[in-house]
C-alpha positions as CSV (number, residue, x, y, z in Angstrom):
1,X,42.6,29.8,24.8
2,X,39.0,29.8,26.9
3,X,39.2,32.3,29.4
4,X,38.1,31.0,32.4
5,X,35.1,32.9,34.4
6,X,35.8,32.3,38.0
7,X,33.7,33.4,41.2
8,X,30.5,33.4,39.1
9,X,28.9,30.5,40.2
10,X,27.4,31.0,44.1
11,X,28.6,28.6,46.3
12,X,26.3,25.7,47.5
13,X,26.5,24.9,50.7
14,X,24.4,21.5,51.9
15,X,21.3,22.3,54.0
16,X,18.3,21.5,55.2
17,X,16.9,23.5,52.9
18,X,18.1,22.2,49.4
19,X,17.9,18.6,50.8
20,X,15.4,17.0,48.6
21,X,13.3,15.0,51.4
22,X,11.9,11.6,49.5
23,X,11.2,9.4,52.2
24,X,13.3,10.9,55.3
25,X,10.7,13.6,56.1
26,X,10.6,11.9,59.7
27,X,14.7,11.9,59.8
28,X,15.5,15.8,58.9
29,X,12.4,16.5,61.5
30,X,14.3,14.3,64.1
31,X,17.4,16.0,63.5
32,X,16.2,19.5,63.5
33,X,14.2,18.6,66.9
34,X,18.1,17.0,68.5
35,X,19.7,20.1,67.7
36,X,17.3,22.5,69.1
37,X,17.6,20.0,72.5
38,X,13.8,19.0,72.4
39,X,14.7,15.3,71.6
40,X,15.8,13.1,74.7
41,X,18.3,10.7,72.7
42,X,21.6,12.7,72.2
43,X,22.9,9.8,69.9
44,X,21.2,9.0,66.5
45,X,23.0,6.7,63.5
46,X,22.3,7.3,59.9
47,X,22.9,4.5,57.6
48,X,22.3,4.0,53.9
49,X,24.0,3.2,50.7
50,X,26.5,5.5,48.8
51,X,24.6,8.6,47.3
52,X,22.1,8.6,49.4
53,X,22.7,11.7,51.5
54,X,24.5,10.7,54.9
55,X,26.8,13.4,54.0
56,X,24.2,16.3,53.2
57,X,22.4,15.7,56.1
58,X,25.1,15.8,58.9
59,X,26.8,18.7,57.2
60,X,23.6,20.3,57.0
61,X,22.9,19.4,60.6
62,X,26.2,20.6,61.4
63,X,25.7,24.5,59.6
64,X,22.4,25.0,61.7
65,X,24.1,24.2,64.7
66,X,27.1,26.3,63.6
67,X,24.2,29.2,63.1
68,X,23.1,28.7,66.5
69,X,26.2,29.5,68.0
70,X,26.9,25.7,69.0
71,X,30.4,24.4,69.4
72,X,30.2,21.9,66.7
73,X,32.9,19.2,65.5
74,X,32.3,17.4,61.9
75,X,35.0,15.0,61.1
76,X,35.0,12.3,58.4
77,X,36.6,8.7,58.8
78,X,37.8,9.7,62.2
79,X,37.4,11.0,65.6
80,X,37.1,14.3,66.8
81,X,37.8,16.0,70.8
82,X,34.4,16.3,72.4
83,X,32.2,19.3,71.8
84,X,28.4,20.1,72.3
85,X,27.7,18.3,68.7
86,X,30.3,16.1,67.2
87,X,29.8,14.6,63.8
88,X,31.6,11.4,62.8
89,X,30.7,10.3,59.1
90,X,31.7,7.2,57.5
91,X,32.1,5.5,60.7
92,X,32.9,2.1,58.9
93,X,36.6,4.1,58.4
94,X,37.4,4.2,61.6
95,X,40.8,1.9,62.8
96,X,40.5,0.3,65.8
97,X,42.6,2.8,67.8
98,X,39.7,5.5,66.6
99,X,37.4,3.1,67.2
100,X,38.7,3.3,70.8
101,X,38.2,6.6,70.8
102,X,34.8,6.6,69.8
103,X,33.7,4.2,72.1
104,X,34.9,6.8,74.8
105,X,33.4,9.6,73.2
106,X,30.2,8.1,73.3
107,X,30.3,7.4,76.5
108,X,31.5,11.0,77.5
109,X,28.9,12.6,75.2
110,X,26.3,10.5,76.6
111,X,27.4,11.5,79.8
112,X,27.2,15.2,79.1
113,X,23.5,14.8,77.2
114,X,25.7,16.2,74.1
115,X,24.7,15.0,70.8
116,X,26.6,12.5,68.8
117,X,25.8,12.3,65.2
118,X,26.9,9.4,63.6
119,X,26.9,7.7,60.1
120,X,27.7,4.5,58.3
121,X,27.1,2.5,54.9
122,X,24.7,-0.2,57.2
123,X,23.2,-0.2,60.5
124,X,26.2,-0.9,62.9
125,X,25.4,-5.1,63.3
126,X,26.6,-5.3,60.2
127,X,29.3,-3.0,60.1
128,X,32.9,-4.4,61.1
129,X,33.2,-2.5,64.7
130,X,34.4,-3.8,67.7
131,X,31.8,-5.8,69.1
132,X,31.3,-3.0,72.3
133,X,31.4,0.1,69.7
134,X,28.3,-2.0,67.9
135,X,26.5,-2.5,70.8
136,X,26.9,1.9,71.9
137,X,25.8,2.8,68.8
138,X,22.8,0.7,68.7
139,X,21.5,2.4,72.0
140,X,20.4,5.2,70.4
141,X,17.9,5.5,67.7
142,X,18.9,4.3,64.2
143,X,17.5,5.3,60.7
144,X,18.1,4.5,57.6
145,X,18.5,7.1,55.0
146,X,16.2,6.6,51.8
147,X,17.9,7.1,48.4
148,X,16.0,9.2,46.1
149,X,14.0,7.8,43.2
150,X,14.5,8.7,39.4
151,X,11.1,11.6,39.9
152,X,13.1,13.0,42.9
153,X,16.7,13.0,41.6
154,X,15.4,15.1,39.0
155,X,13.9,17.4,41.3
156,X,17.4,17.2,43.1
157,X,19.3,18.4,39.6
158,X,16.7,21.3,38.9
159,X,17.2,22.3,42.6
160,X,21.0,22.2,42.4
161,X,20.9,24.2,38.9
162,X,18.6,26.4,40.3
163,X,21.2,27.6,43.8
164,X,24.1,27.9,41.3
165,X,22.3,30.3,39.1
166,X,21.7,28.5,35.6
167,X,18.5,26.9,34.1
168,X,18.4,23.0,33.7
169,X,15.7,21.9,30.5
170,X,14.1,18.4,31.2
171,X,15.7,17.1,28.4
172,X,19.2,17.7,29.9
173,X,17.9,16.0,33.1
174,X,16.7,13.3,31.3
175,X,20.0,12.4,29.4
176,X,21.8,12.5,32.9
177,X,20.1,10.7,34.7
178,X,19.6,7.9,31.7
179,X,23.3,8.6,31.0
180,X,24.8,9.7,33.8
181,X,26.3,7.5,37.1
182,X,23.5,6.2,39.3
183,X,24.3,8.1,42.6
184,X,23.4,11.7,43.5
185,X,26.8,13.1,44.2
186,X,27.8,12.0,41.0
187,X,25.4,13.7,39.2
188,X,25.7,16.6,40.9
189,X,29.4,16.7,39.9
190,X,29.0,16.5,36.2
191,X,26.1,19.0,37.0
192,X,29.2,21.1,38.5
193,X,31.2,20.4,35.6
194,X,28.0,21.1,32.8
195,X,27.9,24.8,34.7
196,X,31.4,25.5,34.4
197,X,31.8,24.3,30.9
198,X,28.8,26.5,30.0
199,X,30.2,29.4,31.8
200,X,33.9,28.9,29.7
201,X,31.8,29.0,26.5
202,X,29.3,31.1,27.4
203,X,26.2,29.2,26.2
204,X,23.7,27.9,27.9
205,X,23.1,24.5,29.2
206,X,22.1,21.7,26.4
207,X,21.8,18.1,25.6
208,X,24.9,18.4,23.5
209,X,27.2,20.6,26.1
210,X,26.6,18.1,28.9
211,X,27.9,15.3,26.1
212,X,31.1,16.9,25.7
213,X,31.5,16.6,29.5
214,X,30.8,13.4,30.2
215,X,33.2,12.4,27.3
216,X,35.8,13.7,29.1
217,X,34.8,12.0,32.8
């Protein structure tokens, strides 16, 4: 039987830090600017397809605010009570009794000059909101966030290796990301799952290890 290592591994926590930027350079400096109060709009949409870091950056936006001492609520799918920063992601989720609440939120939070992060798969005309929800979060401003290219998903992987304490060859990049599910959080999954099975056997990461994972996904 493989004994299993546990607690080796350091935890990665998403951040502004380890966010690989591509093209949202003027998105992460938007954000940082909202939470530090210098930016006037209080509500900003982030919209982009699956994988292409919604997620990472409101959690991220969500620690530094955390760090700051700022009453923060992060919530996915639904709706949180109002605090100083409230984070909905995957707005398209929402019923239309949260949907409701939202709509009141927004208003409150505007209100207040809170900040209301807010994410979706598309920009809200196309999403399937009630028509006055649609038209609140289109007041503020609205970015789209840019999926990574094959040069800067590999950067992504090394990073990701890198936090978690193991070396990643190019030639184990390569096969993922030839081999491996288009989107980022998948590939950072079977990264997950390449560390642990190294750690089990206690060998380095290689072409062949990261094989017998993705046989068994």
């Amino acid at each position: 039987m493989t004994q299993m290592l546990l607690g080796i591994a350091p935890e990665w926590i998403p951040s502004f830090e380890n966010f690989v930027v591509g093209r949202n350079l003027e998105l992460i400096s938007l954000l940082q600017q909202a939470l530090s109060s210098t930016q006037d709009e209080r509500c900003i949409y982030l919209w982009g397809e699956t994988g292409s870091g919604k997620s990472h950056l409101l959690q991220a936006a969500a620690a530094r605010a955390r760090a700051a001492g700022i009453d923060v609520n992060f919530v996915h799918g639904a709706v949180p009570p109002a605090a100083t920063v409230v984070v909905v992601d995957e707005v398209e989720r929402l019923d239309e009794a949260a949907q409701i609440q939202l709509f009141a939120l927004f208003n409150e939070m505007r209100e207040k000059g809170n900040l209301l992060l807010v994410s979706g798969a598309q920009a809200p005309v196309f999403l399937k909101l009630r028509d006055d929800l649609r038209t609140r979060l289109s007041w503020g401003l609205m970015y789209q966030v840019h999926a990574l290219n094959e040069a800067e998903k590999a950067q992504a992987l090394a990073a990701h290796a890198q936090a978690r304490g193991f070396a990643l060859s190019p030639e184990v990049i390569t096969y993922l990301l030839r081999h491996g599910r288009r989107d980022l959080p998948s590939l950072l999954l079977t990264l997950n799952a390449l560390d642990d099975h190294c750690l089990r056997l206690k060998r380095s990461a290689s072409v062949p290890l990261l094989k017998e994972v993705m046989a068994r996904s």
